[in-house]
N, C-alpha and C positions, 0 to 999 in steps of 0.2 A: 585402434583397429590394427589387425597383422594379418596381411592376407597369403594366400598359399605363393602367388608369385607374381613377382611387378614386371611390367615391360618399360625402363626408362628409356626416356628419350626419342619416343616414337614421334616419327613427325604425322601427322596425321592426314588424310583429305582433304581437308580445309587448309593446308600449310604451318599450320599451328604444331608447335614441339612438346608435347605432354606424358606423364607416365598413364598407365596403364592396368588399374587395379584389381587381380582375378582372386576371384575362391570359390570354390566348387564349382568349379568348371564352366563361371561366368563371370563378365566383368560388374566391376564392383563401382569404379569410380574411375573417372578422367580426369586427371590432375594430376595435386602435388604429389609428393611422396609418401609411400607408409610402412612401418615393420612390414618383413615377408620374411617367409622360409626360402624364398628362392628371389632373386634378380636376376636381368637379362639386359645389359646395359646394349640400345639399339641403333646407338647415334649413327653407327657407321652400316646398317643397312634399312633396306626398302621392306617396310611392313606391310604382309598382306594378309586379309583374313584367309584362312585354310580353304582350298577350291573342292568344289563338290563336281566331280566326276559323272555326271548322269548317264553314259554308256560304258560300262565296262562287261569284260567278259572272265570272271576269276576263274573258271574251269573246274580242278579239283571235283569233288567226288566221288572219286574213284578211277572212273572211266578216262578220265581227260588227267588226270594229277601229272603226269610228265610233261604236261605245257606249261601247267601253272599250279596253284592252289589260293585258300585266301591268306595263307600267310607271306608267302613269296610277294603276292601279288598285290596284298594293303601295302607290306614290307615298301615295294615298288613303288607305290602308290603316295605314299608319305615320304620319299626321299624326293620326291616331285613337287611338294608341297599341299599333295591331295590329301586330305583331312575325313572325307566320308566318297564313298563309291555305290553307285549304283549296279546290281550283277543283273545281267538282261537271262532270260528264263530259257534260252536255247539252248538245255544242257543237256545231258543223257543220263537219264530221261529227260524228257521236256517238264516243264513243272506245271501243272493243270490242273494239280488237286493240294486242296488245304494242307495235308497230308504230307506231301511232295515238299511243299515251299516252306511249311516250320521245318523239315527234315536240313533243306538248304539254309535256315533263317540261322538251326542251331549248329550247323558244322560253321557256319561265319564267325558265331559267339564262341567259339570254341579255339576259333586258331587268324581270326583277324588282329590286325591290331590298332589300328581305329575304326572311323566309324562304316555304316555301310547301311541299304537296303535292298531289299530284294523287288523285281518286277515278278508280274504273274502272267501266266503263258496263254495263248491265245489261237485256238484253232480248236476243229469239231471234238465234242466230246468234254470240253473244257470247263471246271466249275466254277467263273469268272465271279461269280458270288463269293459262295465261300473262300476264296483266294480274297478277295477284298477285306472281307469280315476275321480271314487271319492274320491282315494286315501288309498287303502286298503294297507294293508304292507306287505301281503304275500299271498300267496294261501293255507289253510289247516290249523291245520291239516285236509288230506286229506284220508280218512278212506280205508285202502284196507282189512279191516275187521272190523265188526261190534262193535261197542264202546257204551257208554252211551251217547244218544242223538245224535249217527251220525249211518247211515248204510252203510255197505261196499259196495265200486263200485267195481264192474263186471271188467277185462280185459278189452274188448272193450272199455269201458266207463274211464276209466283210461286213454289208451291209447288216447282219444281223448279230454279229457281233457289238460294232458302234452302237445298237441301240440298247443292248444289254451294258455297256460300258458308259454310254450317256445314261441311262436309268439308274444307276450307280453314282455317279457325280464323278468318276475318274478320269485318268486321261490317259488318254491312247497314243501310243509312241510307234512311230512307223517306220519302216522301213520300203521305202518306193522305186520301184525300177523296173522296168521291161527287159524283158529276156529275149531276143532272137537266136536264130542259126545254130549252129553245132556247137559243140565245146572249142571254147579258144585256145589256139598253142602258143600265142605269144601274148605281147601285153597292149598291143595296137588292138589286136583281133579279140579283146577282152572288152574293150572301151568302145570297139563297135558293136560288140554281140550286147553292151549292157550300153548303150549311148545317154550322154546326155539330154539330148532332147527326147527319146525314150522315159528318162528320167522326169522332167519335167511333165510330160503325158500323165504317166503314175502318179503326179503329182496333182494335178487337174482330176485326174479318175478319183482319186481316193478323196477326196473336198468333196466333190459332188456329190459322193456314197452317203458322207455324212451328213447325220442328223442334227439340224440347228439348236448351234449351242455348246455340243459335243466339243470338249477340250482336248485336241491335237496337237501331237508334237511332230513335225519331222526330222528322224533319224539322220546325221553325214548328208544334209545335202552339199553336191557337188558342183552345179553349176550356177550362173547367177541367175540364169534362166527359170530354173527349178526353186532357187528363193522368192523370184520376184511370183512363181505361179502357187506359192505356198500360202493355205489357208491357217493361222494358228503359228508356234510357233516356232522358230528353226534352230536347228543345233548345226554345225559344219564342223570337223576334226583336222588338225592340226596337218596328218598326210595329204587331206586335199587343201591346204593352205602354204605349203611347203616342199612338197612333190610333185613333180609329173613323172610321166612314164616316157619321157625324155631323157631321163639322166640314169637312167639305168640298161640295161641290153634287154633288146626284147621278147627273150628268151627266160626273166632274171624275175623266178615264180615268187622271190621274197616280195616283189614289188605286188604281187597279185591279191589283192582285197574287192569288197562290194561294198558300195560301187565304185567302179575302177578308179586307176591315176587315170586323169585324164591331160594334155597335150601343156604344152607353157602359155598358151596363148589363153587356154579356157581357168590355168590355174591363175592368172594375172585378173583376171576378170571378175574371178570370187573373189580378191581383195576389194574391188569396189563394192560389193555390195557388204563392208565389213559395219557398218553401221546400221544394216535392216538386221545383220543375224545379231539373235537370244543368246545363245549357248555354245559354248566350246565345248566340246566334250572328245574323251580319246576315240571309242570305240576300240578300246584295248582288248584284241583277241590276239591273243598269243599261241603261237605252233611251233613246233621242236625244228633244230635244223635240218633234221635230217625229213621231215614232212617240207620243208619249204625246198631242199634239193630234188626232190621228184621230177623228174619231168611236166612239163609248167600245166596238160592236162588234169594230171595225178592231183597237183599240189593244192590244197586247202586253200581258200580265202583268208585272209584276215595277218593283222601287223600286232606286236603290242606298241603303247606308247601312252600309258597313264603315267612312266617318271618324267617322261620328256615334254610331255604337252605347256603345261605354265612356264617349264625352261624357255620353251622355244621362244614363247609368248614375250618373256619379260626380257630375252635378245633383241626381239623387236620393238620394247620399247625404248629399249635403251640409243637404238639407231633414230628412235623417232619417228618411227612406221605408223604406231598405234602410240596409245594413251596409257597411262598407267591405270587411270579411272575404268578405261573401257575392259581391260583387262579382268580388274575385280570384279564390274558388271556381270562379263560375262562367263566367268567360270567361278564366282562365290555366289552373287547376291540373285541374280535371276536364278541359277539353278535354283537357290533354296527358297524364290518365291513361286514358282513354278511346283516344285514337290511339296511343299508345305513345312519344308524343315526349318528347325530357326536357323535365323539370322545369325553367321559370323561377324562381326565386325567390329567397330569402334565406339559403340553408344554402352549407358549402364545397361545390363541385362541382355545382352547381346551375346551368343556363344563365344567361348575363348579359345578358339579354333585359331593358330594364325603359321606365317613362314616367314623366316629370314631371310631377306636374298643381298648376298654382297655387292658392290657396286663392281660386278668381276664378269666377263662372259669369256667363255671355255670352249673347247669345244665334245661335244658326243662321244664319248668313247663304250661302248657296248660291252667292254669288258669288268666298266666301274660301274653296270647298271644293278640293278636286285633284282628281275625279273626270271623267274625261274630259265623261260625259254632262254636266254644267254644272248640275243642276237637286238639289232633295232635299225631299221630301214633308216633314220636318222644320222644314223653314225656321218659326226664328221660336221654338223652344223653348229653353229652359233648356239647357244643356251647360257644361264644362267639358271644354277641349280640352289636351291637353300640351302646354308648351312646349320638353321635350327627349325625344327619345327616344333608346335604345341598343340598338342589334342588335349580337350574340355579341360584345362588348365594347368596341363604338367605337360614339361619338356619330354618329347617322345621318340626326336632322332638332334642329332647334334655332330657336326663333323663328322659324317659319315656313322656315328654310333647308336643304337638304337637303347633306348631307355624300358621301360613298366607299360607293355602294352595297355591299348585305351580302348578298347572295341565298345562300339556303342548301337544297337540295331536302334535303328527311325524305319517305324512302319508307318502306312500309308494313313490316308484319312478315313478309311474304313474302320480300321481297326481301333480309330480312335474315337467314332461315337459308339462304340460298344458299350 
């Protein structure tokens, strides 16, 4: 047997030290050793399967290319150890129609470099059918408050959507928050006009909308409040796990996303509920710096941070905060049982998706990032970043070097009982 490339020396889950045996872009065999065109001797780091990103925002198509695209932004994406990304459908245009979303499906296949899919858009007028039947991966996020470049549905309109969304067998990915008062000028006046226990409300409202059965996700929740009132299941991002709006001036619009930083006492809090949350996801929307310099009204929502999020993550293992296991849970193997993508990981026939990570943590520097935007509200923490990464079975970035792009679209389950 001579497979495309062996991982030796992986230690594995169970603490067992074993190679790794891939060809065409799956694993072949767990064990001893065999002929390869390639080796990857891994004694001396931490194996993890490739993390699947379920919020991202890649921009590009035109309109938006100066913040990001998908090659900048898988680029990004893979130096972080993300291996497939999910692009949420609030783009300009919005994506509503079959039409629309193979248009986004084929600019991905065209300048991604690993894997990705696409969500389908959700508000009046929208052909939540035919988006499914082209293969969309989810529904949303689904705005029950107004966001950047999405408007919030109305009740009614919620509720008639979920039923068209449950009559599909899809899931619906939300995004929850209440909106008060004027527009905020600072980052205090952000977190009260969008509050967390507001937050939790939304979260209560939009449960009750739906229709028994109906498969929900929540988008960035922020508080534990809003976890603990969450029907279905949770995703939390990395800036509300790692930020408040404490440690920056409260004038300082790079800090400003939805739903807000919110105070140290409520970001401490979300770590206890670190074993009810599903999914780590970035919510990587990225903005040029000179849109995050506006005056803090002017300035857009939204941070990238798809390279930095498993960094962050495997800093904090390494202090011992969190698990290694928990880690993989929840930014590889939940995402991909939740979407329906295969499985990365370590059994035969398992995707051969994985990352290097040295037993080394560094810290943030915004200037060594890939992210087209150039900047990252991170700068300056703890991470540990891979030094190899592997898509569907070839090495794809390596010391900073990028290899034979790997783009791979995973459409939804729509598309696949066609």
């Amino acid at each position: 047997m001579t497979a495309d490339l062996v991982l030796k020396n992986v230690t594995l889950p169970t603490g067992r030290r074993a190679d790794i045996v891939i060809t065409d872009g799956l694993i072949r065999h767990v064990g001893a050793p065999v002929r390869a065109d390639e080796t990857i001797d891994c004694s001396r780091f931490t194996c993890l399967p490739g993390a699947i990103d379920m919020h991202v925002h890649m921009r590009g198509g035109g309109a938006q290319a100066e913040k990001e695209d998908w090659r900048t932004g898988t680029m990004s994406a893979v130096a972080g150890g993300v291996t497939v990304v999910v692009d949420q459908p609030n783009t300009i245009p919005p994506l509503t129609t079959p039409e629309l979303l193979r248009t986004r499906i084929r600019e991905a296949e065209e300048h991604a470099v690993c894997g990705f899919a696409v969500n389908a858009g959700v508000m009046p007028g929208a052909d939540l059918e035919g988006m499914w039947s082209a293969g969309a991966m989810a529904f949303g996020e689904i705005f029950a408050a107004p966001s950047s470049y999405g408007e919030g549905l109305d009740p009614g309109t919620l509720r008639e959507m979920f039923v068209r969304i449950h009559a599909l067998g899809g899931l619906a990915t939300i995004h929850a928050e209440e909106v008060s008062g004027s527009d905020a000028t600072t980052l205090i006046g952000h977190d009260n006009a969008r509050s967390g226990a507001g937050e939790a409300r939304a979260v209560r409202a939009v449960s009750a909308l739906a229709p028994k059965g109906l498969r929900l996700h929540f988008c960035h929740m922020s508080t534990a409040a809003s976890i603990e009132a969450a029907r279905g299941t949770v995703e939390v991002t990395p800036h509300h796990l790692f930020l408040s709006h404490e440690i920056f001036a409260d004038d300082d619009a790079r800090a400003r996303m939805n739903p807000p930083l919110r105070d140290e006492e409520t970001r401490r809090a979300l770590w206890s509920c670190w074993e009810r949350i599903d999914i780590i996801a970035s919510d990587h929307a990225p903005h040029t710096p000179g849109e995050k310099a506006l005056p803090f009204q002017a300035a857009p929502s939204g941070v990238p941070g798809v390279e930095t999020m498993v960094p962050l993550l495997m800093a904090a293992v390494m202090k011992r905060r969190i698990t290694l296991a928990s880690v993989m849970e929840k930014t590889s193997w939940r995402p991909a049982a939740i979407l329906g993508i295969p499985r990365a990981g370590f059994e035969p026939g398992d995707r051969a998706d994985f990352a290097l990570y040295p037993d080394e943590v560094t810290r943030i520097d915004a200037s060594r990032l890939h992210s087209k935007c150039g900047w990252s509200p991170f700068e300056g923490l703890d991470a540990v970043f891979p030094e190899e990464v592997i898509v569907r079975g070839r090495r794809l970035y390596s010391c900073g070097e990028y290899h034979e792009p790997q783009p791979a679209w995973y459409p939804g389950r729509g598309f696949l009982l066609l």
